[in-house]
N, C-alpha and C positions, 0 to 999 in steps of 0.2 A: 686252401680254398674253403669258404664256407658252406656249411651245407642249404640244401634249399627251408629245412627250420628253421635254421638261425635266420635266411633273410627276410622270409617269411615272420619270425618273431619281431624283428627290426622294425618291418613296417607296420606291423600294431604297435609299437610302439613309440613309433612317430606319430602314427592316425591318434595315438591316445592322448599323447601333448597336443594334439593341435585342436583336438575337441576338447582338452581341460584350457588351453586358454581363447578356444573362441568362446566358450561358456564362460569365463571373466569376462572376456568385456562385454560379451548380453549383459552380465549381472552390472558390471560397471555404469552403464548404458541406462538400464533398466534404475538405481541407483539416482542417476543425474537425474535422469527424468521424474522422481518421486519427491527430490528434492528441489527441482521447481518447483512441482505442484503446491510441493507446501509452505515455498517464500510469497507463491502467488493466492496461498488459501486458496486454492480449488481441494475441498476434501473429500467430495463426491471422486474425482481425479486420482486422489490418491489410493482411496481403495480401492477403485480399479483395478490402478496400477498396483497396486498390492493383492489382491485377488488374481485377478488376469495379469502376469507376465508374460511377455514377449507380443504378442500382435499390439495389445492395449497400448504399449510403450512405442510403439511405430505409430501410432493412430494418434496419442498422444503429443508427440515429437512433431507430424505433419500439422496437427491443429493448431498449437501452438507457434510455432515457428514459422509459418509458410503462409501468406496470406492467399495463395492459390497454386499447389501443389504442383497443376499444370506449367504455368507459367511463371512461376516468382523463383529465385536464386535461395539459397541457404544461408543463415550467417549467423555462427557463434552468437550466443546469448550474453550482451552486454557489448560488443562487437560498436553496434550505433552507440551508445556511449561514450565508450574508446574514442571514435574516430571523431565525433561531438568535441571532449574534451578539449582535443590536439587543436582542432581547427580555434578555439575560443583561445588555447592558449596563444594561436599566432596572431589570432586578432590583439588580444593582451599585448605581448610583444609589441607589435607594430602601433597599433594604435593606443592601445589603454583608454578606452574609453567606460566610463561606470557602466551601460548595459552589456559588453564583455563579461563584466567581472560578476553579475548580478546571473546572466544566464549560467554561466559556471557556477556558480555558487547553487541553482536549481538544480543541475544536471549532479552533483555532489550529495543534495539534499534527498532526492531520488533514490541515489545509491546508497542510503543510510550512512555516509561518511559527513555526519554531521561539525566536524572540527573545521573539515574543508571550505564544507558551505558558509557557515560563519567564517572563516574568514573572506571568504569570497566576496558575503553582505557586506561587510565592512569595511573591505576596501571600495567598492563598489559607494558604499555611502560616503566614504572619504572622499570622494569625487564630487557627486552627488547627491548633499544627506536631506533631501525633500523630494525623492522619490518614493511614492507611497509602497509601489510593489515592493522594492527590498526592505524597506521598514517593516512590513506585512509578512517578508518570508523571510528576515533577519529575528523578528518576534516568534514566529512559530517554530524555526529551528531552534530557537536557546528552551523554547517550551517544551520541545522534544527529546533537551537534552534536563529536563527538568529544573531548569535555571525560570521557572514563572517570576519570580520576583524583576525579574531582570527582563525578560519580555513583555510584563504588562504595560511600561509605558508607550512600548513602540507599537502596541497593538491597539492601546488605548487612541493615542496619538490618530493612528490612521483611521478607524471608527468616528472619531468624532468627527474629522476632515471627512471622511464620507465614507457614512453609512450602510452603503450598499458595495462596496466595495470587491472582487471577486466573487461575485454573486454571493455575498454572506460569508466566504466561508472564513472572511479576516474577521467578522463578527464574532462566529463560532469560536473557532482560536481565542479570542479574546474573555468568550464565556467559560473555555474550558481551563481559562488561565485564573480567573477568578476562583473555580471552583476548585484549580488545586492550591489557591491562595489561603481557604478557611472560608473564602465570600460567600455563602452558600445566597442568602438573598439577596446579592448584588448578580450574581451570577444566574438565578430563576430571573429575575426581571429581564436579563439580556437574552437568555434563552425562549422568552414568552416572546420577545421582537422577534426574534428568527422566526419561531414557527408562528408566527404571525403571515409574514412576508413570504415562507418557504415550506416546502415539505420533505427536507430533508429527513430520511430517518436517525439520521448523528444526531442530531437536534431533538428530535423528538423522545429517542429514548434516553439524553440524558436528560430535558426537563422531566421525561415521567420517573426519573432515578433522584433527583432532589426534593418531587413530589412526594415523593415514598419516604426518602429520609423527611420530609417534616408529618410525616401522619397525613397524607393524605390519597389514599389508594385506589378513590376512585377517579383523582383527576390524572393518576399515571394510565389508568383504564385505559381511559379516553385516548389518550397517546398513541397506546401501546398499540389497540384496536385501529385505527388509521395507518399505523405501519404498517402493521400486517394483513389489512384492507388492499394499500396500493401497491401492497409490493407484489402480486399476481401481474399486476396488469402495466408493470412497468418495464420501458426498453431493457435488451439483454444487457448492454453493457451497464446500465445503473444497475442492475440487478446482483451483477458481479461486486460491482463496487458497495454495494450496501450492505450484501452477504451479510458481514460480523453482525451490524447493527442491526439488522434484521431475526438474526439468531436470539440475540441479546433480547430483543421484542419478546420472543416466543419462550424462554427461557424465566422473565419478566413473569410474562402472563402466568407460568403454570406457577409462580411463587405466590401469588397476590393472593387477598385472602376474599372470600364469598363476596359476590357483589351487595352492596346495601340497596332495601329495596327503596 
C-alpha cells in the first residue's frame, strides 16, 4: 500500500502536467491570436498582445471575432469562407453559370490563393469574356502575382470602357501596373486622374513616390500633407484600411528634404 507521500507526491504531479499543458495552450492561444493580428496589420494589437499576455488575448479574440459578445455565436477564422466556397461550388456544379465562377475566384483572391482565383477569372470569362468586373479582378490578380505585362491589357481594356469603374480602384490597379511596367509618365498622368476624382491615400502617396523619383519634392509635399491631414478625421474602418499607406505618408515626409521657400 502506498504511503500517504507517495500519493500526496502523485498528485503534484498530476496538478504539474496539467498546469504545464494548460500553460501551452494559453501560449498556443495567445500565439494564434498575434498571428492574426499581424495577417490583419493591426500592429498596435500585436504589441499588446506581446506586452500584455493573457487578458489582452481574450479582449483581442472578443473584438475581433464577435460582432457583439453578448449576442453573436463564435466561428473559426476563415469558417465563412469555407462554407462560401462549398456553397459557389454547388452553384458551379449545378448551374455553372460565369458569376459562380467569378465570385469564387474573389473569395480565392481574398485568401491570397492567387492560382485559384485565376483560374476561377478564367473560366468565369470563358463563359462570359465582356464582363468588366472579372477582367478588372482577373487583371489585378495576375498583377499580384507580378505577371503586369499580362495584366495591362485587361485593365487597360476596362479603364477605357469606363473610367470610373469600382470607384477607381480598376484605375489604380492599372496605374500601378504601369509603373511596375518602367511607365513612370504614363503611369503619373493616370495617378494625377485618380487623385483628381478621389482621395485615396494608395493614390496619393504613390503619385507623391514618382514625384520624388523625377526631382520634384515639393509636389510629393503637397500629397503627402493631405494624407495625413484627412487621415484624423476619417471613418474607423478607412482608417484601418489605409494604415500602410498612411504610415508610408509619414515615413515620406520625415525623408523629404527642407521645404523650398
Amino acid at each position: 500500500m502506498d504511503s500517504p507521500d507517495t500519493a500526496i507526491s502523485e498528485v503534484y504531479h498530476v496538478q504539474s502536467w496539467l498546469y504545464l499543458g494548460g500553460a501551452v495552450l494559453v501560449g498556443l492561444f495567445n500565439l494564434w491570436m498575434i498571428v492574426d493580428a499581424i495577417r490583419r496589420r493591426e500592429w498596435i494589437w500585436v504589441g499588446i498582445l506581446l506586452i500584455f499576455p493573457g487578458i489582452s488575448t481574450l479582449w483581442y479574440f472578443f473584438y475581433m471575432f464577435r460582432d457583439s459578445p453578448a449576442t453573436r455565436g463564435f466561428e473559426l477564422p476563415g469558417a465563412q469562407n469555407r462554407r462560401r466556397i462549398k456553397e459557389l461550388q454547388a452553384q458551379i456544379h449545378h448551374l455553372d453559370k460565369p458569376h459562380h465562377h467569378s465570385q469564387l475566384g474573389d473569395v480565392y483572391f481574398q485568401q491570397g490563393k492567387l492560382d485559384k482565383a485565376e483560374a476561377c477569372y478564367r473560366a468565369a470569362l470563358e463563359r462570359d469574356g465582356q464582363d468588366l468586373d472579372t477582367r478588372a479582378h482577373l487583371g489585378q490578380c495576375l498583377l499580384r502575382q507580378k505577371r503586369a505585362a499580362e495584366a495591362r491589357p485587361l485593365l487597360e481594356g476596362v479603364v477605357r470602357e469606363n473610367p470610373k469603374h469600382d470607384y477607381g480602384h480598376t484605375t489604380m490597379a492599372f496605374a500601378e501596373t504601369l509603373t511596375a511596367l518602367g511607365e513612370a509618365d504614363n503611369a503619373l498622368g493616370v495617378w494625377q486622374h485618380v487623385t483628381a476624382n478621389h482621395a485615396y491615400p494608395r493614390a496619393k502617396v504613390q503619385l507623391a513616390e514618382l514625384y520624388l523619383a523625377k526631382g520634384q519634392p515639393d509636389l510629393a509635399r503637397a500629397e503627402l500633407k493631405d494624407v495625413l491631414a484627412d487621415d484624423p478625421h476619417a471613418p474607423t474602418f478607412q482608417r484601418r484600411r489605409d494604415r500602410v499607406w498612411v504610415n508610408r505618408a509619414r515615413s515620406l515626409m520625415r525623408k523629404l528634404p527642407a521645404a523650398t521657400s
